[in-house]
N, C-alpha and C positions, 0 to 999 in steps of 0.2 A: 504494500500500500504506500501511500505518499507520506513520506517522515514528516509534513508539516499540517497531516490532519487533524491534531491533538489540538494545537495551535489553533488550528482555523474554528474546528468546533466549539473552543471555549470563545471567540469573539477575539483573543489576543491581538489579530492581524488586524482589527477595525479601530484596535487601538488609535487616540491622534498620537502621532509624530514629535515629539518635542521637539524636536530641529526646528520643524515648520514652525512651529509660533514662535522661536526664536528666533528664526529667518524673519517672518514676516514684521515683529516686533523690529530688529536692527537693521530693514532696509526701509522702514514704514519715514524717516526722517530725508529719503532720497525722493524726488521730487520726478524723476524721469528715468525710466529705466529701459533703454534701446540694444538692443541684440544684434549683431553685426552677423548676418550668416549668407552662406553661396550654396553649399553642397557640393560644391565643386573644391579642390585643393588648388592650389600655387593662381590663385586670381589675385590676392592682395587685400584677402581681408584684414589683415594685422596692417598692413601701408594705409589703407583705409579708417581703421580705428584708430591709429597713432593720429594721423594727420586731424581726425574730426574732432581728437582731443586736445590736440594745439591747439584748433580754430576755437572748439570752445570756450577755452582756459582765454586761450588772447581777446577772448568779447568780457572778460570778469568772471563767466561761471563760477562756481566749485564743481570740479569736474573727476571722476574717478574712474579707473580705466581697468576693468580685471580680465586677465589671459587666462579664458578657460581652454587653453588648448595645450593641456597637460602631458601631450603625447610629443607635442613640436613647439615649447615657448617662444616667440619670436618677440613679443613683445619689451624685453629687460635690453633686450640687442641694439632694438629700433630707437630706442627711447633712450641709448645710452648708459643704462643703470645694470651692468654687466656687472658681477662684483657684489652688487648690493645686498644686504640681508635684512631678513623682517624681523622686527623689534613686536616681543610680545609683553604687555601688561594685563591690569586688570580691568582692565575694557577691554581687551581680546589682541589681534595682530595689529602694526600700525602700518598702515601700506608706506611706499615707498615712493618720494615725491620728487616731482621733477619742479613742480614749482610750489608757492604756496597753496596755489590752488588747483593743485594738478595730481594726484594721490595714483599709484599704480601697486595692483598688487598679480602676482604669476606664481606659479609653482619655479620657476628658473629662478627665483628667490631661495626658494626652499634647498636646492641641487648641490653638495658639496662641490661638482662639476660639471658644470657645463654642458659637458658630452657626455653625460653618462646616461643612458638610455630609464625611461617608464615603460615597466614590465609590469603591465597591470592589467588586472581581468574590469571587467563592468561594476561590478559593487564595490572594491575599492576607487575606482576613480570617481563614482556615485559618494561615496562618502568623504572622499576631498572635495568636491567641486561641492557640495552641502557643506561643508565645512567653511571656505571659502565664501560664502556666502553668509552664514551665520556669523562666523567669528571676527570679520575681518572689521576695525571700527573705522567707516570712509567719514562716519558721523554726519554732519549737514552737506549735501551735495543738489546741485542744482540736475547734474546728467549722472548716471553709470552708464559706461558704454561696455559693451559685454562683447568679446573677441572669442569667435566660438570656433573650431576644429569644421574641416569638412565631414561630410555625410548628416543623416538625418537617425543619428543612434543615440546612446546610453545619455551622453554629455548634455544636449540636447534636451533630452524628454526630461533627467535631472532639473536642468535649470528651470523648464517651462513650469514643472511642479512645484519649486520650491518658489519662484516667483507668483506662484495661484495669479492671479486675476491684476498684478499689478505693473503687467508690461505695457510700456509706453506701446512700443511698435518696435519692428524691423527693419532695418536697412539691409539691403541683398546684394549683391556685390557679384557682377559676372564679367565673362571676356568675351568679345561681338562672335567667336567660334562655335557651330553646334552641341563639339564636346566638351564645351563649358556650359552651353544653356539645357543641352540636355539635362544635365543633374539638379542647373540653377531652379527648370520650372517644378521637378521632386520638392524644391523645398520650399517654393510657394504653397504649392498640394498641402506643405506639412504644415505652412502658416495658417494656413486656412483650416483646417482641420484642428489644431490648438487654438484659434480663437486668437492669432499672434496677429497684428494690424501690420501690414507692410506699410512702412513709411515711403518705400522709392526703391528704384533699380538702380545702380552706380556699372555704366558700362566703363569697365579699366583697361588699361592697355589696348583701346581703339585705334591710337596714335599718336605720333611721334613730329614734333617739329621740331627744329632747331636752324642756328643761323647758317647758311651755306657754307661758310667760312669757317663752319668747326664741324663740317662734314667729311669723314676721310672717304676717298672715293680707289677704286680699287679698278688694275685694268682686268677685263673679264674674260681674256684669252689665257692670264698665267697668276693673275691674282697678285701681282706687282701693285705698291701703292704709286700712286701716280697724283695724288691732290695736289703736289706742290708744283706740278705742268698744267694741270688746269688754273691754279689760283695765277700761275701768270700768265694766263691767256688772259681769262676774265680780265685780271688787273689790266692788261695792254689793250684789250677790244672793249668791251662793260662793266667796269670797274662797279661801277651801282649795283649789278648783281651779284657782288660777293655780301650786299648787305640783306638779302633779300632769304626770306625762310623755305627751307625745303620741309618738305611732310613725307611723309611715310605711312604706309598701314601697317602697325604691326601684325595686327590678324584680320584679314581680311571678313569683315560682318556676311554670315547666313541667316539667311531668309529676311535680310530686313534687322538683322540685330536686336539685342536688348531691347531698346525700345519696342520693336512690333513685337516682341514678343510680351514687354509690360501690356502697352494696349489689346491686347489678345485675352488680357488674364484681367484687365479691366482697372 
């Protein structure tokens, strides 16, 4: 039989959660709480969170930024704070600040090293990212912005539960390539199914401009650099176009990209 039928029959399992009300009681002083997610991997959801956490912090916010992606921290790297460790009291962890108003808290904190891998099943990374959550004191904050791992698993459905009913919305994060929106519209499916508000689509690595003149240009029979026989032609024939932007697509957009696929999903 099933070892947790004792359990289930006394009611045990219906038990509430202490975490949760001490989750909900320690994020109940944060004011907005956004979930950065793609479903897709290496689109730039952590470039993304860093950056929105600048932007916010630089308008006055109090702003706090937690790396739930416990498997690949990328956030301690972006942000500078390599090295750092989290200072624990009796209010709980104190994140780690990039400014006075800028609070970050990651498991890449926690890592004697760096590089040393999490070898971790679903219920223990379920009971750091709740932990993480309950203990950590961001205290009065205007935003959480929440940096989540690809796919639509354990990490995920964890934070959705422990945040119950008090998610701002989603920012979704994709790249204009099918095999990026493939997974991207799975995690729409999964916002809408949790009851999670999509705030907007962020299409990244669309493109690339830069000024002509810091473009290295390669000859395409041997792969010799040759930029510095083109900048002195231009310079000798149209010197004006050495100040002029060239673009790029880094990935070329299917079916209409990100966006038609936002308006698609409404």
């Amino acid at each position: 039989g099933c070892p947790n039928q004792a359990s289930c029959s006394s009611g045990e399992a219906r038990t509430p959660d202490a975490t949760a009300a001490t989750t909900t009681q320690r994020l109940s002083a944060i004011e907005n709480k956004i979930l950065v997610l793609s479903g897709k991997g290496g689109v730039g959801k952590s470039t993304i969170s860093a950056q929105l956490a600048f932007a916010l912090a630089g308008r006055g916010y109090q702003v706090g930024l937690l790396d739930a992606d416990l498997t690949g921290p990328s956030i301690p790297l972006m942000l500078g704070l390599q090295g750092q460790s989290v200072h624990q009291s009796a209010s709980g962890w104190s994140p780690v600040y990039v400014d006075d108003n800028l609070g970050v808290m990651s498991i890449g904190f926690l890592l004697p090293n760096s590089d040393d891998p999490v070898i971790w099943r679903g219920p223990k990374k379920t009971a750091l990212l709740r932990q993480l959550l309950a203990d950590v004191d961001w205290q009065q904050l205007n935003y959480l912005l929440i940096d989540t791992p690809p796919g639509t698993s354990d990490e995920h459905i964890s934070i959705r539960q422990a945040l119950q009913n008090s998610v701002t919305g989603a920012i979704i994060v994709s790249t204009p390539q099918e095999a990026s929106m493939q997974d991207v519209r799975k995690m729409i499916n999964f916002c809408r199914k949790t009851n999670i508000p999509v705030l907007g689509v962020v299409e990244n690595m669309s493109g690339y401009t830069a000024p002509l003149n810091a473009v290295q240009v390669t000859d395409p029979a041997n792969g010799a650099d040759v930029t510095a026989q083109l900048h002195a032609v231009l310079q000798e024939h149209a010197p004006e176009l050495l100040q002029a932007q060239a673009a790029f697509d880094v990935f070329p957009p299917s079916g209409g990209g990100p966006a038609a696929m936002a308006d698609a999903f409404g």
